[in-house]
C-alpha positions in Angstrom: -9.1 40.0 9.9 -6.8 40.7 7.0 -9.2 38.9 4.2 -8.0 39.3 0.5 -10.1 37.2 -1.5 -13.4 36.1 -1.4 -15.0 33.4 -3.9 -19.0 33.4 -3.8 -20.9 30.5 -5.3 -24.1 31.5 -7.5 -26.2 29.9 -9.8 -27.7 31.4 -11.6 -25.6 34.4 -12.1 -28.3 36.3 -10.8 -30.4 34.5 -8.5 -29.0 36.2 -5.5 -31.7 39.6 -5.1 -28.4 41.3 -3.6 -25.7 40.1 -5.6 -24.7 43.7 -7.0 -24.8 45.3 -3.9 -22.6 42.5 -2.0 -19.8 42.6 -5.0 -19.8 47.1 -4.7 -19.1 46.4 -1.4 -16.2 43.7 -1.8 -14.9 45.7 -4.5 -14.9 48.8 -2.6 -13.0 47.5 0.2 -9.9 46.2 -2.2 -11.0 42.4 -1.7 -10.1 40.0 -4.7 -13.6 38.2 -6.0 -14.1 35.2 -8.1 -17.6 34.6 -8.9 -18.5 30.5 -9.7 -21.3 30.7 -11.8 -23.3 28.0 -14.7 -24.1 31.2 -16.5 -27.6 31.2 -17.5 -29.1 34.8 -17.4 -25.6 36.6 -17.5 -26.6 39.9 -19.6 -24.0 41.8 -21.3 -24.9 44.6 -18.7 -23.9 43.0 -15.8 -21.1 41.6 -17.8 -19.8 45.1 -17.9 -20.9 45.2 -14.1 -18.6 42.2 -13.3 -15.6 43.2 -15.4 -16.0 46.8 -13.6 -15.5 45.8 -10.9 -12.9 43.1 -11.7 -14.6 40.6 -10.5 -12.9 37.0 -12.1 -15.6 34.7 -13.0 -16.0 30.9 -13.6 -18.2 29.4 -16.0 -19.6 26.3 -15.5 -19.2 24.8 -19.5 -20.1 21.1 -20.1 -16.9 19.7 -22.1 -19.2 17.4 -24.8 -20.4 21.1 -25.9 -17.3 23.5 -26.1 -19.5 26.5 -26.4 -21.2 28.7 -23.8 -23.6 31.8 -24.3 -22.2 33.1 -20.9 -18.2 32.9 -22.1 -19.5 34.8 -25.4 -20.9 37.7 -23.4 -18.4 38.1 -20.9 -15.5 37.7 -23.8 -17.9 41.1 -25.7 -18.1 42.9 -22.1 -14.0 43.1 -22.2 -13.1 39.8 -20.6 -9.6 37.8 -22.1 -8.2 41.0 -23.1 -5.3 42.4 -21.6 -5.4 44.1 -17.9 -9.0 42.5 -18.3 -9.6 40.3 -15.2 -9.4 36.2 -15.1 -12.2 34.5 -17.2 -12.0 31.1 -16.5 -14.4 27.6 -17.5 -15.0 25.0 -15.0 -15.8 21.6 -16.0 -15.9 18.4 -13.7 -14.7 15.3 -14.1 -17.1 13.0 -15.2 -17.1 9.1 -16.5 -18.7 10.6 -19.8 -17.1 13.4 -20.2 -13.5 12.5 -19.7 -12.7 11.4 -23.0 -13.5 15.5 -23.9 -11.8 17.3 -21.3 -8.2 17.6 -23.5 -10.3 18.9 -26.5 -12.2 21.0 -24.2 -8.6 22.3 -22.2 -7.5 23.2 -25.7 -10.9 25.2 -26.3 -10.6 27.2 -23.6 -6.2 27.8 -23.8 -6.9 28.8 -27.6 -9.6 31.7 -26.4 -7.5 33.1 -23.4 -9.9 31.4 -21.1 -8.2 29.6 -18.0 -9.7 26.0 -17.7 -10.2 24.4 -14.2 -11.1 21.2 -13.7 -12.8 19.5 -10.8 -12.8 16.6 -9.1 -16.4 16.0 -7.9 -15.7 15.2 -3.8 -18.1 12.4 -3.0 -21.4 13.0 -0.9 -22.0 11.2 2.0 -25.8 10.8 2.8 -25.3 9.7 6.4 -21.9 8.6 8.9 -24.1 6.6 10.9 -23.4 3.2 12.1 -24.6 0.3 11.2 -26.5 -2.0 13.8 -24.4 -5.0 14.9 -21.2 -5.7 17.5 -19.0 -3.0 18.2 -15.5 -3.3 15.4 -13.6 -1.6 13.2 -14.7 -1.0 9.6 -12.4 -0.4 6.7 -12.5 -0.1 3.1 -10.0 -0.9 0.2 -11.9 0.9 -2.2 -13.8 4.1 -2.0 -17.5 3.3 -2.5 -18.4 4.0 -6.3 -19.9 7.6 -6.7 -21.6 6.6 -9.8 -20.0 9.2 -12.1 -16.3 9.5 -11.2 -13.8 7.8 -13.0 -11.4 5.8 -11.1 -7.8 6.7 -9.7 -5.9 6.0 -12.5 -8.1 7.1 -15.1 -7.4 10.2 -13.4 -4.2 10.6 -13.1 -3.6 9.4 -17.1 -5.8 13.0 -17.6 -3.9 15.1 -15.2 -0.7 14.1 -17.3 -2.6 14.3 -20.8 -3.3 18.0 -19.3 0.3 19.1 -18.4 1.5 17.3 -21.6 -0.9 20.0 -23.7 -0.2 22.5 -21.6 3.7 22.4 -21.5 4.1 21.4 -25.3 1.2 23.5 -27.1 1.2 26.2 -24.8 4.3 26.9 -23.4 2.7 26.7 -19.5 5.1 24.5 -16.7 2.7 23.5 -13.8 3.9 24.7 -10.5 3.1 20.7 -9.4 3.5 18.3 -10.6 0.1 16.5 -12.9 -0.4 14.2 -9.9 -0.8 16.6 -7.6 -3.2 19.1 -9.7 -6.8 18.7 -8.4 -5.8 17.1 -5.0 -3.4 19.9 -3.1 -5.5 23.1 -2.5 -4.3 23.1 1.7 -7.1 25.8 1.6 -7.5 24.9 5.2 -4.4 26.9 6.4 -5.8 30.0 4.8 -9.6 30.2 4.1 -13.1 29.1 5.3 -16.8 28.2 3.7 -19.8 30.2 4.6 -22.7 29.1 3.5 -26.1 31.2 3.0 -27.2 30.6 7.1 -23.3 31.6 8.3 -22.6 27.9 9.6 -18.8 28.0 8.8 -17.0 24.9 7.4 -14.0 24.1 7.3 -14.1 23.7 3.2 -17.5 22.6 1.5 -15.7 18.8 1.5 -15.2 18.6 5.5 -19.0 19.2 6.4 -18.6 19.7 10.2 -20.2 22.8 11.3 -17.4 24.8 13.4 -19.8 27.8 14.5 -22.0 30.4 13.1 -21.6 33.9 12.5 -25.1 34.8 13.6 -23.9 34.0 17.0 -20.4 34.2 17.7 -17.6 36.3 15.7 -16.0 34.9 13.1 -12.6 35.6 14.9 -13.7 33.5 17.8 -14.9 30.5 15.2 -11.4 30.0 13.3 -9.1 30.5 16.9 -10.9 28.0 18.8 -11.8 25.5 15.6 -10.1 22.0 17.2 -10.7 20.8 13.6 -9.1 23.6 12.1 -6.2 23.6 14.6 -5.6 19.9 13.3 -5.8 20.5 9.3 -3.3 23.2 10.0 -1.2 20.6 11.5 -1.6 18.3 8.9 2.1 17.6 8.7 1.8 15.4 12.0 -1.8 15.0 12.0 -3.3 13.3 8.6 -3.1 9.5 8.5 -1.8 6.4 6.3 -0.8 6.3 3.8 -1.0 10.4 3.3 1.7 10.7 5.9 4.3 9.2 4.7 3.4 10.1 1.0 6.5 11.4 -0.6 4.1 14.3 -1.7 3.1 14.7 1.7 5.4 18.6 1.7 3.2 20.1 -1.5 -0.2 17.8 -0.7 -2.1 16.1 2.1 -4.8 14.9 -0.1 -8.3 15.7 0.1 -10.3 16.4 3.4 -13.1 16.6 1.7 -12.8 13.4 0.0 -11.8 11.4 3.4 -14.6 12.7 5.7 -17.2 12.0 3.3 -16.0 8.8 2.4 -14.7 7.7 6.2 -16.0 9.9 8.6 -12.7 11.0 9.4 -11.5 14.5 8.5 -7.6 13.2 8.8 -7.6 9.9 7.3 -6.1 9.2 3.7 -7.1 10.3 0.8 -8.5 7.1 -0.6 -9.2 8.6 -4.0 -6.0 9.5 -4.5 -4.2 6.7 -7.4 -1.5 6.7 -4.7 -3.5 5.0 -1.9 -5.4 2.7 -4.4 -5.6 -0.5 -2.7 -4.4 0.2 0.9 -7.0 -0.2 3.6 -7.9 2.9 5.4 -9.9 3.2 8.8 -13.4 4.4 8.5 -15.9 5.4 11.1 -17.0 3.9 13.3 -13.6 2.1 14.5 -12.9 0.2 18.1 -11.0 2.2 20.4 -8.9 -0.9 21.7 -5.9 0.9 20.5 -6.9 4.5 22.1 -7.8 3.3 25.3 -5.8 0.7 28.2 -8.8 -0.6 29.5 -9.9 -4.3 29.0 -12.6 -5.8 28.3 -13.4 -6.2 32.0 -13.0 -2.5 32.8 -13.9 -0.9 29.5 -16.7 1.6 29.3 -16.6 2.6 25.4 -16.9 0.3 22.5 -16.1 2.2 19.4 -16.0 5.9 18.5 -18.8 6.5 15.9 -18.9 9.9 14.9 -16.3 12.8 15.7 -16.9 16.6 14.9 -15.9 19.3 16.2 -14.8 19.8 19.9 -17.6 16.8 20.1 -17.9 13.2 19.5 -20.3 9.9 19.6 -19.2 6.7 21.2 -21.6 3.6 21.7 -20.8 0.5 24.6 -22.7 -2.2 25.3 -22.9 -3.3 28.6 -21.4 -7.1 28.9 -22.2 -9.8 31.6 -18.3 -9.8 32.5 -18.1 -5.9 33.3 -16.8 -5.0 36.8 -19.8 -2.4 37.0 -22.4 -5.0 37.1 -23.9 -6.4 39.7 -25.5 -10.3 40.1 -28.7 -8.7 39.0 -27.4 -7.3 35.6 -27.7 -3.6 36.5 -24.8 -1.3 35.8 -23.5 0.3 38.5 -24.2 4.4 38.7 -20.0 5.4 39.0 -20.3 3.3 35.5 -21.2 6.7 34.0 -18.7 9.0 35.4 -15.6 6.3 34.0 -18.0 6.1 30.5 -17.8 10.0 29.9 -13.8 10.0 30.7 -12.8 6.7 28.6 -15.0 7.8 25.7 -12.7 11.4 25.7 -9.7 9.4 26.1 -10.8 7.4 23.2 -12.2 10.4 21.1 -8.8 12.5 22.0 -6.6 9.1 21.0 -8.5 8.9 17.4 -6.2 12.5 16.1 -3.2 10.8 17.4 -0.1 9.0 15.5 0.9 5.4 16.5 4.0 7.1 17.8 1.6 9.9 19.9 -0.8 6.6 21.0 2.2 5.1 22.6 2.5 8.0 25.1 -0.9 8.5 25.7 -2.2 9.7 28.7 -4.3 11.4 31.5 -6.2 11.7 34.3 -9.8 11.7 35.7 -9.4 14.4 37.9 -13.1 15.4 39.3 -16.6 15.1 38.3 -19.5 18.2 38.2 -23.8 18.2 38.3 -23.6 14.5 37.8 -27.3 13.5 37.0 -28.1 10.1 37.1 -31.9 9.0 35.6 -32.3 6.2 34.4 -30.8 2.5 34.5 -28.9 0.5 32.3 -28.6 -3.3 32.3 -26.9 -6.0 30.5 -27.5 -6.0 27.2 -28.4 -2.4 26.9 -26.5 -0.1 23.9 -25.5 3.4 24.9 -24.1 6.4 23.4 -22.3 8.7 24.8 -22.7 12.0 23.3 -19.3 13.8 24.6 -18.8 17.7 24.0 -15.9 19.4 25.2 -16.7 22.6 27.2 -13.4 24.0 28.2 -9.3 23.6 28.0 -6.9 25.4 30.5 -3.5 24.3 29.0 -3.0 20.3 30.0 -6.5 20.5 32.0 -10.1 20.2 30.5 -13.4 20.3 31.4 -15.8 17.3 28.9 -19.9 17.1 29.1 -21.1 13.7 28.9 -25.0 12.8 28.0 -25.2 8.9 27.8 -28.3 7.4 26.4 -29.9 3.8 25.9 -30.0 3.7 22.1 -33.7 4.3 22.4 -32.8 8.0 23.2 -33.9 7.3 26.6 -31.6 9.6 29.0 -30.0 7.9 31.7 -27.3 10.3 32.9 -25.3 13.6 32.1 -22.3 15.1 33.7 -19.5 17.2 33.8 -15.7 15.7 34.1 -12.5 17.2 34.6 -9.4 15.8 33.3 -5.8 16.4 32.4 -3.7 15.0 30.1 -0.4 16.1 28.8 0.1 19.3 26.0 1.2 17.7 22.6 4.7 19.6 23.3 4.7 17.3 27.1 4.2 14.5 25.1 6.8 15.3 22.5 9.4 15.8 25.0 8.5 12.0 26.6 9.1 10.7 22.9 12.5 12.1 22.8 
């Protein structure tokens, strides 16, 4: 597939039993490595090993220190010299430690070492909802992560950095200090494997897009629908990214928004430039992604989407057309449940412009099952999964469950809706 770098995360140094063997082979087929690394049991032989082989490595070194027995060792083995391959300390950004990081940039400059320094992309323990009635949430402020410092704290280091750098050093950024830290667009040119070959789209956007073990990776990035939309980034990422006037070098960070909204595409809300603003998170009404009202609509609000697959919840209401004077939802209920929740799930990617011209078509339904009854009252979810696309015409699987994971139906539907290029051309 053309690959020309790969960067393998492993710490300790050596507590992969096949590390060697998996850098000779790398090495001997041309591809760039970086090895991230804390350091602990680096020996000066496989120092040598590592600058060999030119492998660049990046050592984990805690800024209230300054020193590292791992830097010392690969600096002896041949590292920071010239034609030596990239030595470089990694240090993130902490609440405690920020105050050290220019002392610690200057450390580092003053020994040939390159420093890189990370923002720490929140965790999310769980995008789950919340028990309650169906809405929108939406935050002004990213949750606190305990340890990062805020925004602006931030972005007062980024320009301390480039100060040091362009007047002690001689070095010009290629961006700009506001954009260091939140513009790597790996997404148009890499992929994360981790240790079981689950591939994600970067270790930020934790959505599992395939796995090697059972499909090629070839197959995995072509047919990625969440890949296909980070690539478009340019029409796809949300408020306030999208109109960012940095939005040509930076779309902010997809790690950062997922974790932080369930939402792969939403804005960066870390970012000092969306401090403040109100971003959608999961899960979010799809009153805006759907025509339907209240009367006729058979999905609530979209809870979790991932890839090529999504979870919507409805709760059956009193006033629905599909009830009947005994408060039991009528079995064709289903079939319109599985297409509005796609409709809705397909509407969440699109821009206000895009929403105004959405549209499509139930065309057919396949192996309806029907197995269970719902009544007024009752929570679903609709797990949705789409199987197939045939240009404008697709084929979705729909299992819809009471929310005590009792199964009351599953089918295929087949719909159409226009090609983004279709409804580009009823824009204009």
């Amino acid at each position: 597939m053309g690959a020309r770098r790969c960067i393998l995360v492993d710490s300790p140094t050596t507590s992969h039993p096949r590390l060697g063997d998996l850098l000779r082979h790398l090495s001997g087929r041309g591809i760039e490595i970086e090895l991230f690394t804390d350091g602990n049991q680096l020996t000066a032989e496989f120092a040598t090993f590592l600058r060999e082989r030119r492998v660049a490595v990046v050592v984990r070194v805690d800024p209230l220190v300054c020193t590292s027995a791992a830097v010392d060792t690969l600096r002896q083995a041949g590292y920071c010299t010239a034609g030596a391959p990239c030595l470089a300390a990694r240090a993130a950004v902490r609440r405690e430690n920020i105050d050290a990081l220019p002392r610690w940039w200057r450390w580092a400059r003053s020994l040939g070492i390159e420093p890189y320094v990370q923002i720490i992309t929140p965790r999310s323990a769980a995008l789950a909802p919340s028990p309650g009635v169906p809405g929108e949430g939406t935050v002004a402020r990213p949750p606190a992560t305990g340890v990062t410092p805020g925004p602006q704290r931030i972005k007062q280091l980024f320009q301390e950095l480039g100060g040091i750098d362009r007047e002690e050093f001689g070095r010009s950024w290629e961006h700009p200090p506001e954009l260091t830290g939140r513009s790597c667009k790996r997404h148009l040119f890499a992929c994360h494997v981790t240790p079981c070959g689950t591939i994600f789209a970067c270790v930020g956007v934790t959505i599992p897009l395939g796995n090697i073990r059972t499909q090629t990776l070839w197959t995995i990035l072509d047919e990625s629908e969440v890949l296909e939309n980070l690539r478009a980034f340019g029409q796809k990422v949300k408020e306030p990214c999208r109109t960012c006037c940095k939005t040509t070098d930076c779309y902010g960070c997809r790690g950062a928004a997922y974790q932080l909204t369930g939402d792969y595409l939403a804005g960066d809300q870390l970012c000092w430039k969306a401090e403040g603003m109100s971003i959608p998170s999961l899960p979010i009404a799809t009153g805006a992604m759907i025509p339907h009202g209240p009367s006729m609509r058979m999905a609530d609000r979209i809870v979790t989407v991932g890839e090529r697959e999504a979870r919507i919840e409805f709760v059956v209401r009193s006033d629905s057309l599909f009830v009947d004077a005994r408060g039991r939802l009528d079995e064709t209920a289903y079939i319109e449940m599985i297409a509005q929740s796609f409709a809705a799930s397909h509407g969440f990617h699109l821009s206000t412009d895009e929403l105004a011209l959405h549209r499509g078509m139930l065309l057919g339904v396949k192996d309806l099952r029907i197995v269970g009854t719902a009544r007024v009252g009752d929570r679903l979810v609709i797990h949705l999964k789409k199987v197939a696309r045939f240009g404008d015409f697709g084929v979705v699987e729909g299992m819809i469950y009471r929310d005590d994971g009792t199964l009351l139906a599953k089918g295929e539907v087949k719909i159409w809706r226009p090609s983004a290029e279709a409804e580009k051309a009823l824009l204009t």
